[in-house]
N, CA, C and O atoms as a GROMACS GRO file, in nm:
protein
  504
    1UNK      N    1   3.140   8.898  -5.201
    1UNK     CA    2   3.142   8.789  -5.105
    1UNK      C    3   3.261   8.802  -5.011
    1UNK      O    4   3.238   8.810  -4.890
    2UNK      N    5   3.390   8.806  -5.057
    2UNK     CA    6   3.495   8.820  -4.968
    2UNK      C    7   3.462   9.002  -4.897
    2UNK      O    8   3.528   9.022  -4.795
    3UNK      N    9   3.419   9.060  -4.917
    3UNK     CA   10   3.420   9.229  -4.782
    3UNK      C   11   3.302   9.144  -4.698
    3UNK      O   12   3.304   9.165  -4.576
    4UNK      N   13   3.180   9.035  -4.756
    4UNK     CA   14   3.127   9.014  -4.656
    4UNK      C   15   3.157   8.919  -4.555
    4UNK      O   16   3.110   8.910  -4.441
    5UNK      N   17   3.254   8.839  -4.622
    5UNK     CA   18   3.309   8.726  -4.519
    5UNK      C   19   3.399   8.823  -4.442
    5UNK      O   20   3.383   8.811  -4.320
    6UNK      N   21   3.468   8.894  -4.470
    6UNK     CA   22   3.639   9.018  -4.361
    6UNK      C   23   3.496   9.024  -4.284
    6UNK      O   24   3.465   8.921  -4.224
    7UNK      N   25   3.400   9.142  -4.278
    7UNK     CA   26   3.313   9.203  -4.188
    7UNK      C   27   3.224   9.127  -4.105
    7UNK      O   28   3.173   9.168  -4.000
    8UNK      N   29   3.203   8.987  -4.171
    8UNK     CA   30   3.125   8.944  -4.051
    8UNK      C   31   3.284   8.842  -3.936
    8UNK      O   32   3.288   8.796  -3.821
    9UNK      N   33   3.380   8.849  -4.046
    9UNK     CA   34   3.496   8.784  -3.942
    9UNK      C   35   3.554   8.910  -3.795
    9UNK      O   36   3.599   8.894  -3.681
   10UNK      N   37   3.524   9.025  -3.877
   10UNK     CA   38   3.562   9.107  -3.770
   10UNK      C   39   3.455   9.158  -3.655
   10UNK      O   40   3.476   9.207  -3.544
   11UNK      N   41   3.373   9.138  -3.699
   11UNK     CA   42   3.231   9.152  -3.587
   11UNK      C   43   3.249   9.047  -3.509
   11UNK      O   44   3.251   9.064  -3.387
   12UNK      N   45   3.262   8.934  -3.559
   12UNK     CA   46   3.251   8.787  -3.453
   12UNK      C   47   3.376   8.855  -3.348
   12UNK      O   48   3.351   8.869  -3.228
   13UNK      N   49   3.514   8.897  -3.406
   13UNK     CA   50   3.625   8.908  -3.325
   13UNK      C   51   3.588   9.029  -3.226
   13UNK      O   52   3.615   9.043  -3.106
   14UNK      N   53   3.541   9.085  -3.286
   14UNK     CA   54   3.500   9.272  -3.172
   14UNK      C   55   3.374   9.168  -3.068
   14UNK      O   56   3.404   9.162  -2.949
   15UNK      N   57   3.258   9.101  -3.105
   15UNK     CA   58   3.174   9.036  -3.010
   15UNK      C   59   3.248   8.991  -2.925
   15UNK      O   60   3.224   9.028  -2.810
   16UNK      N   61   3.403   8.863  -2.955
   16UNK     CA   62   3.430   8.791  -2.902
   16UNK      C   63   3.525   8.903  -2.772
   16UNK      O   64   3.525   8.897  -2.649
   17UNK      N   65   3.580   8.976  -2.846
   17UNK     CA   66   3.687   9.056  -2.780
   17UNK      C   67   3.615   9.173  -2.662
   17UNK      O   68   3.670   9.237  -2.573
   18UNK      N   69   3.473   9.167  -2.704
   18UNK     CA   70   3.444   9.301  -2.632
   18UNK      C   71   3.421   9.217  -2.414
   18UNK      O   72   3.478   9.275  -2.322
   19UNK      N   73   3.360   9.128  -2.396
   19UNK     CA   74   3.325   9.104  -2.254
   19UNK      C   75   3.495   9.110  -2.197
   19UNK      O   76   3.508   9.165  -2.087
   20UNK      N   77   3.636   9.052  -2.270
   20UNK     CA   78   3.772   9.098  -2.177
   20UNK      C   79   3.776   9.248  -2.206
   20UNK      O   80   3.815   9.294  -2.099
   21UNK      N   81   3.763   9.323  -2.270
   21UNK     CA   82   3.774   9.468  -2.282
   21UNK      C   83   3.685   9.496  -2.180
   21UNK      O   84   3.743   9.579  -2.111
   22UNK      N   85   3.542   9.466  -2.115
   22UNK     CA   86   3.430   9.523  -2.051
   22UNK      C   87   3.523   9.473  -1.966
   22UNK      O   88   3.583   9.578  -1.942
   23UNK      N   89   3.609   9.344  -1.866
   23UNK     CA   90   3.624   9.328  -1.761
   23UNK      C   91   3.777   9.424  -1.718
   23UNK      O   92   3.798   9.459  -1.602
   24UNK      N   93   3.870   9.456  -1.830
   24UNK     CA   94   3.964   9.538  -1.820
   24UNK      C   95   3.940   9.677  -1.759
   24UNK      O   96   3.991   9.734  -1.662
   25UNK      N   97   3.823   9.721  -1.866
   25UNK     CA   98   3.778   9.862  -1.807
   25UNK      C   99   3.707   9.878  -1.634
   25UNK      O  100   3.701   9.982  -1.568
   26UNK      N  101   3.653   9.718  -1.587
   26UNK     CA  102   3.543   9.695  -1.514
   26UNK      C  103   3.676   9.749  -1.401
   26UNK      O  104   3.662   9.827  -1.307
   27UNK      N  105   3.827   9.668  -1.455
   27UNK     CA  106   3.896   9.648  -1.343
   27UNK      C  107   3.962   9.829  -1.330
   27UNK      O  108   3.957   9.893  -1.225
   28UNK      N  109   4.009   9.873  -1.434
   28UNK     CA  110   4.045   9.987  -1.383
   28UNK      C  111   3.927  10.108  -1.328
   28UNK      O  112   3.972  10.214  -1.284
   29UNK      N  113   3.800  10.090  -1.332
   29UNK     CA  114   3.728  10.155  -1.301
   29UNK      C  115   3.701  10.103  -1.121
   29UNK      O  116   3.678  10.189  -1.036
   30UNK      N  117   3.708   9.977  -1.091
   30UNK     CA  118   3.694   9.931  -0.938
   30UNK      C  119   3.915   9.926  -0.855
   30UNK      O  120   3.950   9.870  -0.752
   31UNK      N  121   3.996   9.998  -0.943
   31UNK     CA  122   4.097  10.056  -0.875
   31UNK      C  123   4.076  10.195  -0.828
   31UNK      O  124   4.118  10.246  -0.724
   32UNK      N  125   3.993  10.256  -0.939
   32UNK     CA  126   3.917  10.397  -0.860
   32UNK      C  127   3.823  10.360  -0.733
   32UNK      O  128   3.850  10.425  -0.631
   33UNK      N  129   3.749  10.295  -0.726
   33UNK     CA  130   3.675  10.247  -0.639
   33UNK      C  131   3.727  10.255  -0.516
   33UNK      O  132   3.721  10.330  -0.418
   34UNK      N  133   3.807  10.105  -0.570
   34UNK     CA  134   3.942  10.090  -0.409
   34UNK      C  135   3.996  10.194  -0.372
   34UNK      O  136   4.008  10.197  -0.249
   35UNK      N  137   4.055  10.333  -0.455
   35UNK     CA  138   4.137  10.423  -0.391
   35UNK      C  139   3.991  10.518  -0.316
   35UNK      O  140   4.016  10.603  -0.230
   36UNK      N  141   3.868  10.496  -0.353
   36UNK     CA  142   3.792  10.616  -0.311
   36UNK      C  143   3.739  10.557  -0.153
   36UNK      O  144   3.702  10.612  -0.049
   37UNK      N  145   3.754  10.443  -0.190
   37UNK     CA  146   3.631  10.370  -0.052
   37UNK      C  147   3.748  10.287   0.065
   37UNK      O  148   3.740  10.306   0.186
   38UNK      N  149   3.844  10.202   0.006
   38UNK     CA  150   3.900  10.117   0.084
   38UNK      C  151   4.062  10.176   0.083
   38UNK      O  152   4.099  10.147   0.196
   39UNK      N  153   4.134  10.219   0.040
   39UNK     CA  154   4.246  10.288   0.071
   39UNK      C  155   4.266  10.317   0.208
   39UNK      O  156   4.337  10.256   0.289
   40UNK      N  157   4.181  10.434   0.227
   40UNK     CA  158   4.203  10.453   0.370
   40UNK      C  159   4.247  10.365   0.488
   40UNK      O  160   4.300  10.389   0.596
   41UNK      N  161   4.200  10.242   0.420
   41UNK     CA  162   4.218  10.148   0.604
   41UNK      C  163   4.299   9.999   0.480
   41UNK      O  164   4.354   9.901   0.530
   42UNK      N  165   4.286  10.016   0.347
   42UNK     CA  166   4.342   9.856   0.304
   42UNK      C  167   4.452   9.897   0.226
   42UNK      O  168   4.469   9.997   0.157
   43UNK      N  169   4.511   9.813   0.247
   43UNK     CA  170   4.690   9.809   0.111
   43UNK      C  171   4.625   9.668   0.007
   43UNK      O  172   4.571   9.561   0.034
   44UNK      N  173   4.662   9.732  -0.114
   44UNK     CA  174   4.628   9.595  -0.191
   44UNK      C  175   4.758   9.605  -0.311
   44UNK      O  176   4.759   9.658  -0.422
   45UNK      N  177   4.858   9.535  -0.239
   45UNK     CA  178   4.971   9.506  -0.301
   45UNK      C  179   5.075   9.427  -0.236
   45UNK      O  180   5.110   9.437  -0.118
   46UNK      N  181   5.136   9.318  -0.356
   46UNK     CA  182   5.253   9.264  -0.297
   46UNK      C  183   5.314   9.273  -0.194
   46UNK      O  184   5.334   9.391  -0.167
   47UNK      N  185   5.369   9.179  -0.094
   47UNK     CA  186   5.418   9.179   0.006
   47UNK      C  187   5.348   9.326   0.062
   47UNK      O  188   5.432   9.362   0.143
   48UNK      N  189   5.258   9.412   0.062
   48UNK     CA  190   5.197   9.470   0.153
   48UNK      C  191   5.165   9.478   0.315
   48UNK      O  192   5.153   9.364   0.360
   49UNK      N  193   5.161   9.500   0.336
   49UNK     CA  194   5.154   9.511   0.527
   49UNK      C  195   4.992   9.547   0.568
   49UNK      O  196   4.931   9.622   0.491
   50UNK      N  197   4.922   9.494   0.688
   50UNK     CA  198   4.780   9.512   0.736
   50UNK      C  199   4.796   9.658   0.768
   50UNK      O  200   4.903   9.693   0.818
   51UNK      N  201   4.709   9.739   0.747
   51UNK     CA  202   4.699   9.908   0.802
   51UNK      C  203   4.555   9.856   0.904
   51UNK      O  204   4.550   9.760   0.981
   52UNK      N  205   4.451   9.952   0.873
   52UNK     CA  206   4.383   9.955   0.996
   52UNK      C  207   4.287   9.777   0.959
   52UNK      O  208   4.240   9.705   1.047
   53UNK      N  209   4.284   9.754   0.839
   53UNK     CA  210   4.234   9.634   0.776
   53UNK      C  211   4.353   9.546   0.706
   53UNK      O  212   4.466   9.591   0.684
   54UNK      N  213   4.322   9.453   0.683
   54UNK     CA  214   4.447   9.354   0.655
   54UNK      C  215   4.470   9.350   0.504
   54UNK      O  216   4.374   9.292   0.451
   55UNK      N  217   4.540   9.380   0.436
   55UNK     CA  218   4.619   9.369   0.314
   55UNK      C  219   4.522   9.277   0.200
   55UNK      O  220   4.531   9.154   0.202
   56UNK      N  221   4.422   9.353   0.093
   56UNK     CA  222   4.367   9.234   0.033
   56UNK      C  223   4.422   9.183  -0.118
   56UNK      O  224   4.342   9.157  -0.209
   57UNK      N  225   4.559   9.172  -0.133
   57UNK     CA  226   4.637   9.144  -0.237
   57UNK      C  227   4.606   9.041  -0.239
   57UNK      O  228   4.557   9.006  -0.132
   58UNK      N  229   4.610   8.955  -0.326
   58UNK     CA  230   4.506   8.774  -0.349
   58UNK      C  231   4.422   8.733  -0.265
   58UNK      O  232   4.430   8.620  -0.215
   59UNK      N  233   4.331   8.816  -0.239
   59UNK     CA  234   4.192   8.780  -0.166
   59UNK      C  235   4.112   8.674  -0.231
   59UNK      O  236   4.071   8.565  -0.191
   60UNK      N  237   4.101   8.749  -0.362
   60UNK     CA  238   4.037   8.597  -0.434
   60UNK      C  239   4.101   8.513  -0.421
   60UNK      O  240   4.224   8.512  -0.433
   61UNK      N  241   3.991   8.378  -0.380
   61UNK     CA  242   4.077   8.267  -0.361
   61UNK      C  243   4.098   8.193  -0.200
   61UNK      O  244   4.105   8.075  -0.166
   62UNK      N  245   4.104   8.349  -0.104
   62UNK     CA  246   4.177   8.290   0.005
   62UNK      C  247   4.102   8.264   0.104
   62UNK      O  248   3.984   8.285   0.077
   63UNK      N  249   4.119   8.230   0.202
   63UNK     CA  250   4.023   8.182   0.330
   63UNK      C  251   4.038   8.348   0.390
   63UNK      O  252   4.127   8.428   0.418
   64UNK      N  253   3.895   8.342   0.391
   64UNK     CA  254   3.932   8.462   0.502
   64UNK      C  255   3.982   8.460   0.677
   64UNK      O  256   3.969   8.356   0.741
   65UNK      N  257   4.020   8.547   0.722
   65UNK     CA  258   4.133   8.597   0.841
   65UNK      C  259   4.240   8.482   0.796
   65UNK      O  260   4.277   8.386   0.863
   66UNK      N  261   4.280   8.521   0.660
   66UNK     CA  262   4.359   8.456   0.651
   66UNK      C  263   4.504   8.492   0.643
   66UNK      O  264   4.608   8.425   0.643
   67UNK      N  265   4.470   8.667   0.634
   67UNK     CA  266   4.633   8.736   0.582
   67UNK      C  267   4.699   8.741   0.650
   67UNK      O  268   4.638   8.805   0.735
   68UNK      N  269   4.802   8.719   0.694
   68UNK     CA  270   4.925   8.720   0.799
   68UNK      C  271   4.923   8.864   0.855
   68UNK      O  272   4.852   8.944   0.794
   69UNK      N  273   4.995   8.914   0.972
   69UNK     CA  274   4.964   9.008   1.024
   69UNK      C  275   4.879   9.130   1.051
   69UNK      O  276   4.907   9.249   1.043
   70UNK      N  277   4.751   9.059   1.089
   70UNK     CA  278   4.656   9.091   1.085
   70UNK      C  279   4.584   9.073   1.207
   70UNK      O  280   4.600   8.959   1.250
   71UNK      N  281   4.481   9.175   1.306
   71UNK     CA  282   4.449   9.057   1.446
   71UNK      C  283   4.274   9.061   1.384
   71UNK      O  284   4.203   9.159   1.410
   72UNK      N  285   4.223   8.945   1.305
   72UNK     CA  286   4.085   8.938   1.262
   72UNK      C  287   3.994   8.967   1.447
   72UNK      O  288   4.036   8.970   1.562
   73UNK      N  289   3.842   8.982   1.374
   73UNK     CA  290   3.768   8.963   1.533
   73UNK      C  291   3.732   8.809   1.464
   73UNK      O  292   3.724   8.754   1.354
   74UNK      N  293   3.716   8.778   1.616
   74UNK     CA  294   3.658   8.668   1.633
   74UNK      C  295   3.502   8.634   1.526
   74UNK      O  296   3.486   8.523   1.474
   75UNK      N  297   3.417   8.729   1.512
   75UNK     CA  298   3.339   8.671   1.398
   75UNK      C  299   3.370   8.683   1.236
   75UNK      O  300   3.294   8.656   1.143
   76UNK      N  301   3.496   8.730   1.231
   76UNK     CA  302   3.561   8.694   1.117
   76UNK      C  303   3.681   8.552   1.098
   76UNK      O  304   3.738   8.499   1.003
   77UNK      N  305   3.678   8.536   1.215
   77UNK     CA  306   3.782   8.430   1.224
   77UNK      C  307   3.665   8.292   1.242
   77UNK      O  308   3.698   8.174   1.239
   78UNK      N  309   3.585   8.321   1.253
   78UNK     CA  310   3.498   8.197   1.266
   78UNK      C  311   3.352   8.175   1.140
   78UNK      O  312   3.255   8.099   1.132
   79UNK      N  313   3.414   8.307   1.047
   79UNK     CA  314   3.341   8.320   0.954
   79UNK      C  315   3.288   8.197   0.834
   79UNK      O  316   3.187   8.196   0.764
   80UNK      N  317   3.430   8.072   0.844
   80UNK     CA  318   3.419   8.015   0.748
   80UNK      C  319   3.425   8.031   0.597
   80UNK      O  320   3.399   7.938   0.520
   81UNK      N  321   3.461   8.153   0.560
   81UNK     CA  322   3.442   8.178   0.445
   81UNK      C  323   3.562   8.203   0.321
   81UNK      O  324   3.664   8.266   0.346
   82UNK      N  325   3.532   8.140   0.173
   82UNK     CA  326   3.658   8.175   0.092
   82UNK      C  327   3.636   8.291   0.021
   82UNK      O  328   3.547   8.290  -0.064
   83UNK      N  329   3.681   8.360   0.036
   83UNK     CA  330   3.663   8.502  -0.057
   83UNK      C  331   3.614   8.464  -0.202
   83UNK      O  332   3.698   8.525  -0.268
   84UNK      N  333   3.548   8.413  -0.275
   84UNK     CA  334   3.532   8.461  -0.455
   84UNK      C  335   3.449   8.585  -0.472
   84UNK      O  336   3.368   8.646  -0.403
   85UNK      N  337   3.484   8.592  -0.556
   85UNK     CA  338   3.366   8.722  -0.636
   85UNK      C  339   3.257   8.774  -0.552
   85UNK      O  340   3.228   8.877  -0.491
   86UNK      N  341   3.197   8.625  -0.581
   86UNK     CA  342   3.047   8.663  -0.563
   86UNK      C  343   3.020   8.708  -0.377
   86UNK      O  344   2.919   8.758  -0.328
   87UNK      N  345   3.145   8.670  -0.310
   87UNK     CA  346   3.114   8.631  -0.167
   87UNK      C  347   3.171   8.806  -0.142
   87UNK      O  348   3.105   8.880  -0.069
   88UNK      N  349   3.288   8.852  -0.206
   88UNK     CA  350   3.297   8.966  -0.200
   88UNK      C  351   3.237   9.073  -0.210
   88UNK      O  352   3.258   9.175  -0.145
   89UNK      N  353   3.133   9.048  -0.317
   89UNK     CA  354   3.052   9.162  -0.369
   89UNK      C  355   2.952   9.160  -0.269
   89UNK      O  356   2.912   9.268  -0.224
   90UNK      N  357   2.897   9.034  -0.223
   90UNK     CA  358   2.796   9.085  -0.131
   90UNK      C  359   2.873   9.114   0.017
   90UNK      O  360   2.792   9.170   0.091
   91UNK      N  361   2.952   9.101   0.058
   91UNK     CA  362   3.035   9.175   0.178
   91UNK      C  363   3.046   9.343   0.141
   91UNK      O  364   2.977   9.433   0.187
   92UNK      N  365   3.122   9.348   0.076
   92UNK     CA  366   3.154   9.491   0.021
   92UNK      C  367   2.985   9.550   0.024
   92UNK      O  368   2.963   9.662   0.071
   93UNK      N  369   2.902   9.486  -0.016
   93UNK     CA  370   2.758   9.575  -0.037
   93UNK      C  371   2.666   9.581   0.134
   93UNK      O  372   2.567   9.651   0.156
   94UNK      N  373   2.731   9.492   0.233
   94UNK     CA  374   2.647   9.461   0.361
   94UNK      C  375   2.802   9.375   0.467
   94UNK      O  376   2.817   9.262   0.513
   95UNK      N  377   2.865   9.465   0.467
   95UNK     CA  378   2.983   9.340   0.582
   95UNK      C  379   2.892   9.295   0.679
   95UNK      O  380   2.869   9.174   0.680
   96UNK      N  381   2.818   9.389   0.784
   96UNK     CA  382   2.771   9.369   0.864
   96UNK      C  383   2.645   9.231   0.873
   96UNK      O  384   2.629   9.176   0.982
   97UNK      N  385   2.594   9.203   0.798
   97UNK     CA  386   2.538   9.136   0.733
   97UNK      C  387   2.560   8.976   0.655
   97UNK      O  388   2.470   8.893   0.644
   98UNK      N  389   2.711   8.959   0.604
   98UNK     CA  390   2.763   8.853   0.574
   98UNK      C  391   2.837   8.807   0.658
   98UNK      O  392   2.872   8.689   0.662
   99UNK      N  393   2.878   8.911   0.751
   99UNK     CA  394   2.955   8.880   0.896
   99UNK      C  395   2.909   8.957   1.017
   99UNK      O  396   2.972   9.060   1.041
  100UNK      N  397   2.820   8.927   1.090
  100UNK     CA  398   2.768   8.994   1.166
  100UNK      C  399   2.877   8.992   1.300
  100UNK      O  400   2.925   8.889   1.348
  101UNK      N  401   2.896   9.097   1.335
  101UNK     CA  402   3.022   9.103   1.467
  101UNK      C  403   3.138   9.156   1.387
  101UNK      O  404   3.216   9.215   1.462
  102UNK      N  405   3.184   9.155   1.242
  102UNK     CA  406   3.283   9.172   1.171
  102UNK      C  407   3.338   9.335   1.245
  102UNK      O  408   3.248   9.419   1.254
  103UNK      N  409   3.482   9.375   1.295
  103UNK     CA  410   3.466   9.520   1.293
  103UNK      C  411   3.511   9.598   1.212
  103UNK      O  412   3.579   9.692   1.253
  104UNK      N  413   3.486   9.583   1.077
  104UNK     CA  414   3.503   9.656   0.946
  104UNK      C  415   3.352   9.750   0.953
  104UNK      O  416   3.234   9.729   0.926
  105UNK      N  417   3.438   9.872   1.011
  105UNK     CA  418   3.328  10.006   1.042
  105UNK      C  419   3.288  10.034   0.871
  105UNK      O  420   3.316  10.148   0.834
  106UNK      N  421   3.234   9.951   0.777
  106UNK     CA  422   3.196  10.009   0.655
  106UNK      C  423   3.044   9.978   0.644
  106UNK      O  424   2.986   9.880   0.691
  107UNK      N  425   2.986  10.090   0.566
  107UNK     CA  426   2.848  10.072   0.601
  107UNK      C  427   2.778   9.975   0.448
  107UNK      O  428   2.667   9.925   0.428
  108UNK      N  429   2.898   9.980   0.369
  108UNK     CA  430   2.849   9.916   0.261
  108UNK      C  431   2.868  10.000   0.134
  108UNK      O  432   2.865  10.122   0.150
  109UNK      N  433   2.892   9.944  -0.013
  109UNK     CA  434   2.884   9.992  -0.123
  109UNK      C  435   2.713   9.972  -0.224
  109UNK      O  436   2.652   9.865  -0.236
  110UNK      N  437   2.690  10.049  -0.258
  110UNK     CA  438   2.522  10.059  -0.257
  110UNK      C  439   2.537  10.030  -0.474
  110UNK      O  440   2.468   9.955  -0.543
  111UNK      N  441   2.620  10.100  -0.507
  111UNK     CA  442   2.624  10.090  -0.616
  111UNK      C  443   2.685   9.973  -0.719
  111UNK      O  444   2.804   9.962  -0.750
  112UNK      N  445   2.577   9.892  -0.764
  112UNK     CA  446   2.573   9.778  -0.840
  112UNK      C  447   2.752   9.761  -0.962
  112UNK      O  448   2.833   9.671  -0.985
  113UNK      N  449   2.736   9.885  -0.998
  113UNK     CA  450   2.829   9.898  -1.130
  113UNK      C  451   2.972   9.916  -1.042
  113UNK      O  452   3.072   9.858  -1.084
  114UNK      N  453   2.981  10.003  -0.911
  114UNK     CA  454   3.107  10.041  -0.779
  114UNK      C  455   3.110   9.886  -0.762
  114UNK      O  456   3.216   9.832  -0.794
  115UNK      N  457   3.022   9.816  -0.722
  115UNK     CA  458   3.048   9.630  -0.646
  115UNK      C  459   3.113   9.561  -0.767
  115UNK      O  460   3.222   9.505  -0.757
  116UNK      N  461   3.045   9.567  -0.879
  116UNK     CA  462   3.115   9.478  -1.005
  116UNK      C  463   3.306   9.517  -1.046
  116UNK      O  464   3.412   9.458  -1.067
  117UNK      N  465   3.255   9.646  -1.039
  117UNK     CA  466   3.364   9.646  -1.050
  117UNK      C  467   3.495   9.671  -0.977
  117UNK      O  468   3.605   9.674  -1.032
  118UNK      N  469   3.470   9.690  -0.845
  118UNK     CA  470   3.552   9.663  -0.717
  118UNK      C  471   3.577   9.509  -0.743
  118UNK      O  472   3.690   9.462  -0.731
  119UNK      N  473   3.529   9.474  -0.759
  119UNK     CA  474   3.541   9.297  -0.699
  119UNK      C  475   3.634   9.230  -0.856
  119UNK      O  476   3.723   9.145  -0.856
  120UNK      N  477   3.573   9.306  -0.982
  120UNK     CA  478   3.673   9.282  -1.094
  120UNK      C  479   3.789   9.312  -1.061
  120UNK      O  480   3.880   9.230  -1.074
  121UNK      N  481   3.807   9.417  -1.018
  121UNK     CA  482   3.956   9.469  -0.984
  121UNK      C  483   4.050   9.392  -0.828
  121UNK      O  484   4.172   9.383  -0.815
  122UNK      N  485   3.978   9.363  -0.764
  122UNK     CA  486   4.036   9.271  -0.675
  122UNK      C  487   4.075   9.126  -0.719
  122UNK      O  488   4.157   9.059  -0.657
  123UNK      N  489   4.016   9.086  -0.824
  123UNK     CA  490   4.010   8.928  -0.858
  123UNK      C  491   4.129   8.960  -0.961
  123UNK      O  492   4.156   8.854  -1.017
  124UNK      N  493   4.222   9.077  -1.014
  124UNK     CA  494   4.297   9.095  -1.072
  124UNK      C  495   4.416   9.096  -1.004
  124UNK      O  496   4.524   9.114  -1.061
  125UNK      N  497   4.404   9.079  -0.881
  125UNK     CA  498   4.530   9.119  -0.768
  125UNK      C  499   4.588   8.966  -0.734
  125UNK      O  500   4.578   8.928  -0.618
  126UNK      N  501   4.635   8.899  -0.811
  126UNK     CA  502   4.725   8.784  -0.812
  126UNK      C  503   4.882   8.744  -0.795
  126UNK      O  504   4.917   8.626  -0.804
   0.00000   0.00000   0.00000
C-alpha cells in the first residue's frame, strides 16, 4: 500500500509539474525562434533601443505603438490594440492582416508549434 500511495503521489506531481516544464521548454525553443525570424530588425531586452522595429521587451501587456523611441505607421498607431498572447500569435502568423497598412515587411510565421512558442517566449520578457 505505501509504494502505491509514493507512485501515484509522484505521477500526480510529474502530471502537475509537466504543462510549466512544456511552457519553459515552449519558451526556450521560441528564443530560437526570435533569434531566427525577428532579431534582424527587433531587440528584446531591458532598456533596449528600437532597431529597424521597436524593442519588444514587455510587449505582453502593452498597448501597442507604445514603445518609446520608435516612429510606429499610422495604421499601427491607430491599431487600438493590447498585445496578449493570443493577439500576438495571430500578428506574428498574418501582420498584414491584423494590421493592414502595418510596415512590418514580415510575411508571417506559418508554423503552429514556431507561433506558440514565440509568443511563450515573449510573454517571458518582463
Amino acid at each position: 500500500m505505501g509504494r502505491l500511495l509514493i507512485s501515484l503521489v509522484g505521477a500526480l506531481f510529474l502530471l502537475g509539474a509537466a504543462p510549466g516544464m512544456a511552457l519553459a521548454q515552449d519558451a526556450a525553443q521560441g528564443r530560437a525562434v526570435f533569434q531566427a525570424n525577428c532579431a534582424v530588425c527587433h531587440q528584446a531586452v531591458a532598456n533596449g533601443h528600437a532597431m529597424v522595429g521597436p524593442n519588444l521587451f514587455g510587449i505582453v501587456g502593452r498597448r501597442a505603438a507604445s514603445a518609446a523611441g520608435f516612429a510606429y505607421s499610422p495604421a499601427m498607431q491607430h491599431a487600438n490594440l493590447t498585445w496578449t498572447t493570443d493577439q500576438l500569435s495571430a500578428f506574428v502568423q498574418a501582420p498584414t492582416h491584423v494590421v493592414p497598412g502595418t510596415r512590418m515587411p514580415f510575411a508571417g510565421l506559418h508554423n503552429p508549434q514556431q507561433v506558440a512558442a514565440l509568443t511563450a517566449y515573449l510573454a517571458t520578457l518582463h
